[in-house]
N, C-alpha and C positions, 0 to 999 in steps of 0.2 A: 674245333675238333670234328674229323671229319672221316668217314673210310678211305681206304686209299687203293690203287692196284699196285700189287705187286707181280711183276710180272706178265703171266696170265692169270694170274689169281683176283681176289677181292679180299681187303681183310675190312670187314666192318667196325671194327672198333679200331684205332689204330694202339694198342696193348701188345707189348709183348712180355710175357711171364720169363723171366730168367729160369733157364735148364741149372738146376742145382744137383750136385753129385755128394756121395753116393747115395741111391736111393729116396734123397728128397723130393724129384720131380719126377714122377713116372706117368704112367698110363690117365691114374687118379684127377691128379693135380693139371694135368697138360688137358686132358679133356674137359675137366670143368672150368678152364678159361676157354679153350674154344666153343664149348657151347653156348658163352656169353658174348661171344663176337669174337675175339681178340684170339691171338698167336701163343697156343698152349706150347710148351717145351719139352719133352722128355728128354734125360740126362742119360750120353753114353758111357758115361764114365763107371764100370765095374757094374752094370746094370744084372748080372746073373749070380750077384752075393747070396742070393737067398735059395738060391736054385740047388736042388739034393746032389748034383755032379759037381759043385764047386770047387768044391776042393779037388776032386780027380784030374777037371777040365774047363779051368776056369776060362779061358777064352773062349770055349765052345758052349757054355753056358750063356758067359757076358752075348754074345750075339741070339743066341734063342729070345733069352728074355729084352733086348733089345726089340726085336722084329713085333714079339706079343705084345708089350708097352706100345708100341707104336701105333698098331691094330686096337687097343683098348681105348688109347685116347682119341682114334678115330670114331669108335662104337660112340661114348657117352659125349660127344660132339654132336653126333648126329651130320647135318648138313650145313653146322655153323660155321664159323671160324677157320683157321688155320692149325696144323699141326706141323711144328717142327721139330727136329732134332740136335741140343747142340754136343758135337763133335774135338774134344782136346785133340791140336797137332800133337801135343807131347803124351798122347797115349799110344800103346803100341800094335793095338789095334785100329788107329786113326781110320785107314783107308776101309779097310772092313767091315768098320762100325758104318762109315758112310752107305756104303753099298749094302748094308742089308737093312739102315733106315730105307734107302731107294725103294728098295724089294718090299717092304713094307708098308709103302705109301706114305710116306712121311712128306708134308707139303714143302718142307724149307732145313735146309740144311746151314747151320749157323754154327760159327768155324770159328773159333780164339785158342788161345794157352800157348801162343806160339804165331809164329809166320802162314796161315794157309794158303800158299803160293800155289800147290797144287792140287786145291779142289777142282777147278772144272775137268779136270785129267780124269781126276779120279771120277768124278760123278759123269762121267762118258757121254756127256751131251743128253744126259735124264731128263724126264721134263718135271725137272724141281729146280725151286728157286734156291742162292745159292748168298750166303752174306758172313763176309768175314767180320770179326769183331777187333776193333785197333783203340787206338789209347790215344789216337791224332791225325793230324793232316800225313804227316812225315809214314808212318804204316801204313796209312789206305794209297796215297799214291805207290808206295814200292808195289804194294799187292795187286791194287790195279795193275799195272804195267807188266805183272807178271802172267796174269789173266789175261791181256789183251792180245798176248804172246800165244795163249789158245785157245783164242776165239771166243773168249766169254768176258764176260762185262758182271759185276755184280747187280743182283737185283733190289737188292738193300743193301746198307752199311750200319752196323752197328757200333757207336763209340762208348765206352766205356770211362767214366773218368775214377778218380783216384779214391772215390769213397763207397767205393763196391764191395763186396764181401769177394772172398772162393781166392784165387790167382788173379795177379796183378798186373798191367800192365806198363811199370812204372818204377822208378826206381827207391829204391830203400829209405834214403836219405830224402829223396822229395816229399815221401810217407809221412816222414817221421816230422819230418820239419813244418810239413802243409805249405810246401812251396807250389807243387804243381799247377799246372793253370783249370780255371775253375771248368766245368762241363759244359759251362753255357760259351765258355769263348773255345772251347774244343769244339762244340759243337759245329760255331759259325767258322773256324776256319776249315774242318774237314767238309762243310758242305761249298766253300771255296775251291778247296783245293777238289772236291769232284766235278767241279761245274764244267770243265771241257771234258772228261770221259762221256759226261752227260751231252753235250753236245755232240761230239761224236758218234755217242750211241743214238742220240736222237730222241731220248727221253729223260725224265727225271731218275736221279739213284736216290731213293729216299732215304735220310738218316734218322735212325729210332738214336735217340738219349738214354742212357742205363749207366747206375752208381748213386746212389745217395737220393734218390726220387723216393716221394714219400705220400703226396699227396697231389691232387688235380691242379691245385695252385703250382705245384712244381713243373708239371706237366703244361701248364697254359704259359710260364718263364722258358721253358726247353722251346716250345713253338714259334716264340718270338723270336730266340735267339735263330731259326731256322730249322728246326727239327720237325720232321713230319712224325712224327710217336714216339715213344718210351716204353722204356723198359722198368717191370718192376719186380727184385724177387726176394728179398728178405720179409716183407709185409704179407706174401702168400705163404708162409710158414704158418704163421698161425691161422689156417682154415680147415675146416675138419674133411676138405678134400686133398690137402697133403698127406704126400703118401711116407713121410715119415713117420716115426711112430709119436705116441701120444709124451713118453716120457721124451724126448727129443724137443718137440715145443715148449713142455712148458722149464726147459732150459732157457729157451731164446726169450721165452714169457719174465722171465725173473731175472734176465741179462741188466746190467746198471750201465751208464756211458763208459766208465773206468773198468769195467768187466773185458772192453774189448782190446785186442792186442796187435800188432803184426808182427806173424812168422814167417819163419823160411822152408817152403816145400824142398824135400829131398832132390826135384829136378831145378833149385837158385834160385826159382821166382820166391818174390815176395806177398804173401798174404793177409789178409786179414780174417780175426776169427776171436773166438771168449778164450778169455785167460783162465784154462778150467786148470785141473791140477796137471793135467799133463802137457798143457802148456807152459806153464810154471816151471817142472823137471826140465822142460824143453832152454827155455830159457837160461837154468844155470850150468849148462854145456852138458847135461849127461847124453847118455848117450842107450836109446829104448832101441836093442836089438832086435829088430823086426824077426818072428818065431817062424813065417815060411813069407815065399813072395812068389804073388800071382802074377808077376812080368806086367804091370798095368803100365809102367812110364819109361818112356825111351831111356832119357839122359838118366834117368835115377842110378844112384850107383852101388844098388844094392847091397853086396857085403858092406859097405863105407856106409851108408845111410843109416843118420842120426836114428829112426822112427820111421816104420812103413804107413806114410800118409793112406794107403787103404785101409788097412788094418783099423787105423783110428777113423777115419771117416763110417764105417762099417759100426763102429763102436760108438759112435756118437749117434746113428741114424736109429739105431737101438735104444737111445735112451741114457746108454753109461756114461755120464758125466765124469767121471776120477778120469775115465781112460780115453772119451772120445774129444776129437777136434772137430770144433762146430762153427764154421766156415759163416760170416754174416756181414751183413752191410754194414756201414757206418753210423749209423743210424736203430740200430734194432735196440736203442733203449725206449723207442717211442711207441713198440709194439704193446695196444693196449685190448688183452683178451682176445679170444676166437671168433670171428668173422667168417661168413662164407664167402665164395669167390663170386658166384653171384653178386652178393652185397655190395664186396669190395670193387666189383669193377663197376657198379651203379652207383656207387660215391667217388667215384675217378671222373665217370664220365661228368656227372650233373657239375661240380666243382670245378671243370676244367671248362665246361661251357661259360659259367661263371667270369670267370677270367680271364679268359680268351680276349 
């Protein structure tokens, strides 16, 4: 375990905190991993819910408090770590959110929920680092090839395998069944299948690991397999610098392994998340008429959608269990008590040296 450049950058610890939506990874949570070394997140997803014009002007909110998170988790960083943003293609402010993490200083723009074929476009030749998130070999070459198209090259790659919490990159039935291939053999072919971009570009694309990572021992298995760092984000729920609320943890605190479930977001993908009570409703076909819609998701199809996946994210980052969807990894039965991030990433690092 080792720092690594990204880019023009440095990241000293090679950590990257999973950007969790709505409202779990903000300003709070994304600065106090970077001021531990590692790659803090703040999540663009409906980022200005709490904002007094919301309801008037929620897209003009959601970017306010966007730009402020961005700037906050750069403050309580200090001169440490990195700061990133991550950006859903299937939101409907994708490009916007991008360009005003930009404007905001945000070190790394880190791109899934979708194909992001046209981030370097959008981020206009910025001098931010730029990494899509794929589910394989098969999405990083399409994406490469698309980038290469305008002149950009990613500066990370992030893979994701099939036991991640939030939106899925993967199909339903591979879920259900535990067919998919495991993250360690994801791993080693998407760092295969980058090895000529890498040549070409003339340096290393480093791949981070994230889904199902728990502990340093996982993290010293992702390295062997080829990975230059991981990703961890369901384990930073429970620290008292997540910026969710307090009743919201100790949901995820009291989660059992058969607690967790996979649903279907209103835009097809498939997720994983606690089988609370309104996942349950969900489950036996009714149908939770969303009361207004803030235009957060391209495909969604609003009048027809079963349940306005904001509305319950919102509701769950508050605390309401009956009503909120609480989006989690595969693993969040092993979350044991409150931990600071500090802590956690000083028993990541020493247990991964361990191992190594």
């Amino acid at each position: 375990m080792k720092g690594i450049a990204l880019g023009r950058r440095w990241l000293e610890v090679p950590i990257l905190q999973g950007g969790m939506g709505i409202g779990v990874s903000l300003g709070g949570l994304a600065g106090a991993v970077a001021a531990s070394g590692g790659m803090g997140t703040v999540s663009a997803a409906v980022t200005g819910f709490n904002e007094p014009d919301f309801d008037r002007d929620p897209q003009g909110a959601n970017l306010r408090a966007l730009r402020r998170e961005v700037r906050r988790a750069r403050e309580i960083a200090g001169k440490r770590g990195l700061v990133a943003v991550n950006a859903m293609v299937a939101t409907t402010q994708y490009a916007q959110s991008v360009r005003a993490a930009i404007q905001a200083g945000a070190d790394a723009i880190v791109s899934g929920a979708g194909l992001p074929l046209e981030l370097p476009a959008i981020a206009d030749g910025a001098d931010v680092l730029l990494a899509p998130v794929v589910s394989g070999p098969r999405a990083a070459r399409l994406i490469l090839r698309a980038w290469r198209k305008q002149g950009r090259l990613p500066d990370f790659v992030l893979v994701e395998g099939s036991e991640a919490g939030g939106h899925l990159g993967f199909d339903r039935r591979e879920l259900r069944e535990r067919t998919a291939p495991s993250l360690a053999e994801l791993v080693a072919r998407t760092v295969e299948a980058l090895a000529p971009f890498a040549r070409e570009l003339g340096r290393a694309i480093p791949v981070f690991a994230a889904g199902g990572l728990w502990t340093g021992a996982d993290a010293a298995r992702m390295e062997a397999a080829g990975a230059a760092g991981v990703q961890f984000a369901t384990r930073f729920i429970a620290t008292p610098e997540c910026d969710a609320s307090q009743g919201y943890k100790d949901v995820l605190l009291a989660a059992r392994q058969q607690d967790v479930a996979l649903v279907d977001s209103p835009v097809g993908m498939p997720g994983r998340a606690l089988r609370t009570p309104l996942v349950r409703r969900l489950e036996e076909r009714l149908r939770l008429t969303p009361t207004r819609c803030v235009d957060c998701l391209r495909p969604c199809p609003r009048g027809g959608a079963p349940y306005c996946i904001a509305q319950a994210l919102i509701r769950a980052v508050r605390g309401d269990y009956e009503n909120g969807l609480f989006f989690c990894g595969a693993g969040v039965h092993r979350l044991e008590g409150m931990r600071s991030v500090a802590r956690l990433m000083e028993d990541w690092t020493t247990e991964w040296r361990a191992f190594a």
